[in-house]
TORVO-472180 format. One record per atom (N, C-alpha, C, O): residue number from 1; x, y, z. Coordinates in Angstrom, 1 decimal. Atoms other than C-alpha are relative to their C-alpha. Layout:
// TORVO-472180
(rec NUM; (X; Y; Z))
...
This chain:
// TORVO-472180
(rec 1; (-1.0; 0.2; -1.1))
(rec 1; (-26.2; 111.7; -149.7))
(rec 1; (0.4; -1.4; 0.0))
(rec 1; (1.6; -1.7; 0.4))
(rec 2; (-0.2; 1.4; -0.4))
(rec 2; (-26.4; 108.2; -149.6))
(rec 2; (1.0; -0.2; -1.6))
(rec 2; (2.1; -0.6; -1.3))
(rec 3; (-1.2; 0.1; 1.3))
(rec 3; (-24.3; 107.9; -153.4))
(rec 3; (1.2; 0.4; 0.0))
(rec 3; (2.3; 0.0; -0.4))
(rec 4; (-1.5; -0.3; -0.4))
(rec 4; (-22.0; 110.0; -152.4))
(rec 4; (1.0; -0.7; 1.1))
(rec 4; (2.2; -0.6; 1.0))
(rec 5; (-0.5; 1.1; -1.1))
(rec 5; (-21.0; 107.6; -149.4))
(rec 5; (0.1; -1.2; -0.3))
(rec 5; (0.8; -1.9; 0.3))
(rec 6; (-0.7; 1.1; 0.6))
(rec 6; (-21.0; 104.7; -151.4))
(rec 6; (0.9; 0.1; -1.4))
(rec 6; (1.5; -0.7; -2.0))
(rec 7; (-1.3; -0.6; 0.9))
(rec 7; (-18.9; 106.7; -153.8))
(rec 7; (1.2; -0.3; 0.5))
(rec 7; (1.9; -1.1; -0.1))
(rec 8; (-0.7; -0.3; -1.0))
(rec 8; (-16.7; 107.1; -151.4))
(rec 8; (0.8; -1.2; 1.0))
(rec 8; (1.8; -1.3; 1.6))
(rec 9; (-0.4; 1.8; -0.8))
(rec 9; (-16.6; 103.2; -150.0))
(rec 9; (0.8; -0.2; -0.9))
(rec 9; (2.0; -0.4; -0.7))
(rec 10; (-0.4; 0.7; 1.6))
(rec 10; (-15.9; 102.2; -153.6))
(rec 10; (1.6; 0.7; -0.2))
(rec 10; (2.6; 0.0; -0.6))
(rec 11; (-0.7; -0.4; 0.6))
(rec 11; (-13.7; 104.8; -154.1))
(rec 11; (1.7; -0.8; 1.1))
(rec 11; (2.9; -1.1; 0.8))
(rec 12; (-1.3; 0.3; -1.2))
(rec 12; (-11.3; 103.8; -150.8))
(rec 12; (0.6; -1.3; -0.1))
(rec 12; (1.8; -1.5; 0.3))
(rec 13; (0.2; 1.7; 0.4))
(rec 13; (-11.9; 99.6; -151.8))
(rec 13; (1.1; -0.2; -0.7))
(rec 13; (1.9; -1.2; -0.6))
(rec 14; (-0.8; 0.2; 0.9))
(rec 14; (-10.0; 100.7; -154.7))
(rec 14; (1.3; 0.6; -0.1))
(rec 14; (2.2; 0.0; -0.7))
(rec 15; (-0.6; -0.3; -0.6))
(rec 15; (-7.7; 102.7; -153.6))
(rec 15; (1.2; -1.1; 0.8))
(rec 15; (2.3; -1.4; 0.5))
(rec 16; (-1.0; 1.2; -0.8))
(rec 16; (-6.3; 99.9; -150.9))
(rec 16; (0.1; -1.1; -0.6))
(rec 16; (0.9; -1.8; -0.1))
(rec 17; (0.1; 1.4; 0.6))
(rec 17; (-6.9; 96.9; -153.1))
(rec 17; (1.8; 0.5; -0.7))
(rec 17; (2.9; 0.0; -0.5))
(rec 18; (-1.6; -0.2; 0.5))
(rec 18; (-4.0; 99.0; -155.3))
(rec 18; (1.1; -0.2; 0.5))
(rec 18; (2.1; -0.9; 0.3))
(rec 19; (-1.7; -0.1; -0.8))
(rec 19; (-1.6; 100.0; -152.6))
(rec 19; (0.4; -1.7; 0.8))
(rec 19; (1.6; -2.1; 1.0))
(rec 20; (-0.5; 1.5; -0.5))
(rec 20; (-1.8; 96.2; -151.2))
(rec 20; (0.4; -1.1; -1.0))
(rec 20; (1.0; -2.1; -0.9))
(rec 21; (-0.7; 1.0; 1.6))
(rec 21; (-1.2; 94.7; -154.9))
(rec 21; (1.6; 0.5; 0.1))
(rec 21; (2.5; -0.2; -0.1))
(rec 22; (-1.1; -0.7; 0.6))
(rec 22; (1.7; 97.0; -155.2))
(rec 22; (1.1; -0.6; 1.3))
(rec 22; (2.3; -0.9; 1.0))
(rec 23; (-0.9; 0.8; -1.2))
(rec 23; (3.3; 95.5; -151.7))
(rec 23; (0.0; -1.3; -0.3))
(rec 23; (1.1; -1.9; -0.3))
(rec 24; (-0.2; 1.1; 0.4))
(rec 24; (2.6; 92.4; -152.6))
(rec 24; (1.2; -0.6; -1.4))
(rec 24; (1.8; -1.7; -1.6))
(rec 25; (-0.9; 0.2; 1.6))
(rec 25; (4.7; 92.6; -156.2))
(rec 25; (0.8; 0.1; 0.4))
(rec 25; (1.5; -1.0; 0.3))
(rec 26; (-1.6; -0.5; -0.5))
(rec 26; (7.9; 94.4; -154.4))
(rec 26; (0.4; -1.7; 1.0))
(rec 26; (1.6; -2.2; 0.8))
(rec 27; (-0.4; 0.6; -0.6))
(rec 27; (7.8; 91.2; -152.0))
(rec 27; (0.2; -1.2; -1.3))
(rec 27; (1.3; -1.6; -1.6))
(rec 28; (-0.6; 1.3; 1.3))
(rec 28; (7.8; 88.5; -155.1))
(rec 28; (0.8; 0.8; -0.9))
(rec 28; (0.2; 0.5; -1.9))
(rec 29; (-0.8; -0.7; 0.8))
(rec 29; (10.2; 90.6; -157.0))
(rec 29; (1.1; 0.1; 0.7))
(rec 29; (2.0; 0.6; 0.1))
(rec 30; (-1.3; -0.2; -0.5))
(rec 30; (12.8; 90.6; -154.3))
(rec 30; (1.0; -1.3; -0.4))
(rec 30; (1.0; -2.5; -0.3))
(rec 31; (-1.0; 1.1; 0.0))
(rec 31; (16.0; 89.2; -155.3))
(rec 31; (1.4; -0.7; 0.7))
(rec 31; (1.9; 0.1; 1.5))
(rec 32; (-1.1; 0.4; -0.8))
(rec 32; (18.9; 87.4; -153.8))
(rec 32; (1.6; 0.1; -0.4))
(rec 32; (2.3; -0.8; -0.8))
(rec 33; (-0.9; -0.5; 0.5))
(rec 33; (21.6; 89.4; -154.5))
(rec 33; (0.9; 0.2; 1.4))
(rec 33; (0.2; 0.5; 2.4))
(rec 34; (-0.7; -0.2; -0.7))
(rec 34; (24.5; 89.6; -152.3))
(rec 34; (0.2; 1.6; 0.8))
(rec 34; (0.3; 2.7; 0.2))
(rec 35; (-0.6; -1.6; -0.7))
(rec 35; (25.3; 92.5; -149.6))
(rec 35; (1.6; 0.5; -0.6))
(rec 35; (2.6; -0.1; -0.3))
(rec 36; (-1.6; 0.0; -0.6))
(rec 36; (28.4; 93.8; -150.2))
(rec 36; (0.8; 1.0; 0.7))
(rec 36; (1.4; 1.8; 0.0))
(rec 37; (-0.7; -0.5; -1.2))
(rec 37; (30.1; 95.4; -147.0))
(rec 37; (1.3; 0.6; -0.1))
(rec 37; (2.3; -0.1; -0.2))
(rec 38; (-1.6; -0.8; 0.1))
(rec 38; (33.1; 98.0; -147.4))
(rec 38; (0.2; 0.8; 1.3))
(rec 38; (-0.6; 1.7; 1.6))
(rec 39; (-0.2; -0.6; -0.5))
(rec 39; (34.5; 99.3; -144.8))
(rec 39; (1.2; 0.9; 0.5))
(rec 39; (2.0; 0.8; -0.5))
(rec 40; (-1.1; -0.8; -0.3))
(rec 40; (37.3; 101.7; -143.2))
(rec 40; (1.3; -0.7; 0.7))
(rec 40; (1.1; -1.1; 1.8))
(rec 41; (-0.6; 0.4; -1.0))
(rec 41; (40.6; 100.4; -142.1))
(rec 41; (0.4; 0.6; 1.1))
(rec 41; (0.4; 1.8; 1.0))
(rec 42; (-0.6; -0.3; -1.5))
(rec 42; (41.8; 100.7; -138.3))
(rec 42; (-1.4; 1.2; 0.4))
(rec 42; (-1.3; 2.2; 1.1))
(rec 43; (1.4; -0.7; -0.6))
(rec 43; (38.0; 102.3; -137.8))
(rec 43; (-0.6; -0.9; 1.2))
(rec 43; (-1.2; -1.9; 0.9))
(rec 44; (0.7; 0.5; -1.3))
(rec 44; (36.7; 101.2; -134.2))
(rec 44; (-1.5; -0.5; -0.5))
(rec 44; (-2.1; -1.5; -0.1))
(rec 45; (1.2; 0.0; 0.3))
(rec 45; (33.4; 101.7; -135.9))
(rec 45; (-1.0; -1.0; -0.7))
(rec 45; (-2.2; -0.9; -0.8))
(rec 46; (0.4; 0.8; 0.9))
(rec 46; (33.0; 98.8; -138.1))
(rec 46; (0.1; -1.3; 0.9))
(rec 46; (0.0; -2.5; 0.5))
(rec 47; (0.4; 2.0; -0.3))
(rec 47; (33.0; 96.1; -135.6))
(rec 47; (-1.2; -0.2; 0.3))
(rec 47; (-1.2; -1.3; 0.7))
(rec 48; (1.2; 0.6; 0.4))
(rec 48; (29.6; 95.9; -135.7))
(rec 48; (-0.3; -0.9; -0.5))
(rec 48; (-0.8; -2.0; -0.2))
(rec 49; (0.1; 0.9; 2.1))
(rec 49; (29.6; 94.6; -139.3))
(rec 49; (0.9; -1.1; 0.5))
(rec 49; (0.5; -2.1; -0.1))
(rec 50; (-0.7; 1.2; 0.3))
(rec 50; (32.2; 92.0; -138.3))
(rec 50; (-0.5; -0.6; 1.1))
(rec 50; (-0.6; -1.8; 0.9))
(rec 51; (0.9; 0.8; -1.0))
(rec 51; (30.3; 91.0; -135.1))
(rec 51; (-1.3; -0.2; -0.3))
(rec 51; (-1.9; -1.1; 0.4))
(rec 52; (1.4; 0.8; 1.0))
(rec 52; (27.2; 90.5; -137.1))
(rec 52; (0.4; -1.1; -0.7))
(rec 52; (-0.4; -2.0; -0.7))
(rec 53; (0.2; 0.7; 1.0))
(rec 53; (28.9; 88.4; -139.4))
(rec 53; (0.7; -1.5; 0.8))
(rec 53; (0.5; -2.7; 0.6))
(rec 54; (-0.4; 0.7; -0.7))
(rec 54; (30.7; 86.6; -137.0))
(rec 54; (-1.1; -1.0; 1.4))
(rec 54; (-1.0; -2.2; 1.9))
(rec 55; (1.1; 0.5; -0.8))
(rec 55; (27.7; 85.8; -134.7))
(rec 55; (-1.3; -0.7; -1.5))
(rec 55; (-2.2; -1.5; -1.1))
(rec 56; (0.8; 0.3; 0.5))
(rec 56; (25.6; 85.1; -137.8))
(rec 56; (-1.6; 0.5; 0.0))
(rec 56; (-2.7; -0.1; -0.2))
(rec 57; (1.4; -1.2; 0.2))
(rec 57; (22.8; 88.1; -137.8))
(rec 57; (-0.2; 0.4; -1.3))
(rec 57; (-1.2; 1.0; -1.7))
(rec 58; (0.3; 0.0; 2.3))
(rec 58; (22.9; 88.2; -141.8))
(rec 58; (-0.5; -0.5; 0.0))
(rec 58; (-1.7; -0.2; 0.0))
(rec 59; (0.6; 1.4; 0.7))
(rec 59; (22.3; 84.5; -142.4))
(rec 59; (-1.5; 0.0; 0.8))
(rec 59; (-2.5; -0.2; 0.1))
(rec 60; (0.8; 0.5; -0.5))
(rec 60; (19.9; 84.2; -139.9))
(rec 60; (-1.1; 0.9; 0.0))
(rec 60; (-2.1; 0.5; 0.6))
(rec 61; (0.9; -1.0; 0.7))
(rec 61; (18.0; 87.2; -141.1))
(rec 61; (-0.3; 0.0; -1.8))
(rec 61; (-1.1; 0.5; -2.6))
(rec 62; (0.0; 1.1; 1.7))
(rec 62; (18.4; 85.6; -144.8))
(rec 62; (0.6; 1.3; -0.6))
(rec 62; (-0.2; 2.0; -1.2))
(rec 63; (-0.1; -0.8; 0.5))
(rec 63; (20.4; 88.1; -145.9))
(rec 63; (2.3; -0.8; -0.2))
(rec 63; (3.2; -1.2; 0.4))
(rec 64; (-1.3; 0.2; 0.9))
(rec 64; (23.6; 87.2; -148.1))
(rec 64; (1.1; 1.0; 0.1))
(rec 64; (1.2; 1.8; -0.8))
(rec 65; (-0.9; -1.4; -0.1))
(rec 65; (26.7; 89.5; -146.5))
(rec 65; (1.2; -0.4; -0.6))
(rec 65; (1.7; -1.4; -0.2))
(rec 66; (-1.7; 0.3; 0.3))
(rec 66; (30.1; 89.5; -148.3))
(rec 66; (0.7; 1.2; 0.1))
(rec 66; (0.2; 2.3; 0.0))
(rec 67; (-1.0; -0.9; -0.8))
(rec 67; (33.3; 91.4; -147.1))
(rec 67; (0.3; 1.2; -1.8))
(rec 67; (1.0; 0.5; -2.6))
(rec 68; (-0.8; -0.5; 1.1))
(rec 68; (34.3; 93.8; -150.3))
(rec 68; (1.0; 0.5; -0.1))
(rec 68; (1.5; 0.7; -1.2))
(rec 69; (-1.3; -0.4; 0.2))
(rec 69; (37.2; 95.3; -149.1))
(rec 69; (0.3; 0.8; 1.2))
(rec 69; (-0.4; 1.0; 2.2))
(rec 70; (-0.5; -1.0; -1.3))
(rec 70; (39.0; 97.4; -146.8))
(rec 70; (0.9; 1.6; -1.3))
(rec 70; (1.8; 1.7; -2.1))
(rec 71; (-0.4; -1.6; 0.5))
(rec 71; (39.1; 101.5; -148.0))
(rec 71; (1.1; 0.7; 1.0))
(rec 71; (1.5; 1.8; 0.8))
């Protein structure tokens, strides 16, 4: 009984050691690639996105937004 419960430790050790390597890689592998924001003309819906960008809730979330067009 007692091997099977440190089977069992071991097995879980190894288990999370992986899944916290694998979070850790996605954060140093992120790159700094531009947003880019399309939206609808004469849509009410999209002033969000321009009162984000206008107040500075991108930058200041480090996030790189550019306009790509009006559909």
């Amino acid at each position: 009984m007692k091997k099977f419960t440190l089977i069992k430790k071991f097995t879980l050790i190894i288990c999370f050691s992986f899944l916290f390597s694998q979070q850790l890689m996605g954060i140093v592998t992120a790159q700094e690639n531009p947003v880019r924001i399309g939206y609808l003309q004469s849509d009410i819906h999209q002033w969000a996105c321009w009162i984000a960008i206008e107040k500075g809730f991108y930058r200041q979330n480090g996030v790189d937004a550019k306009v790509a067009g009006i559909f």
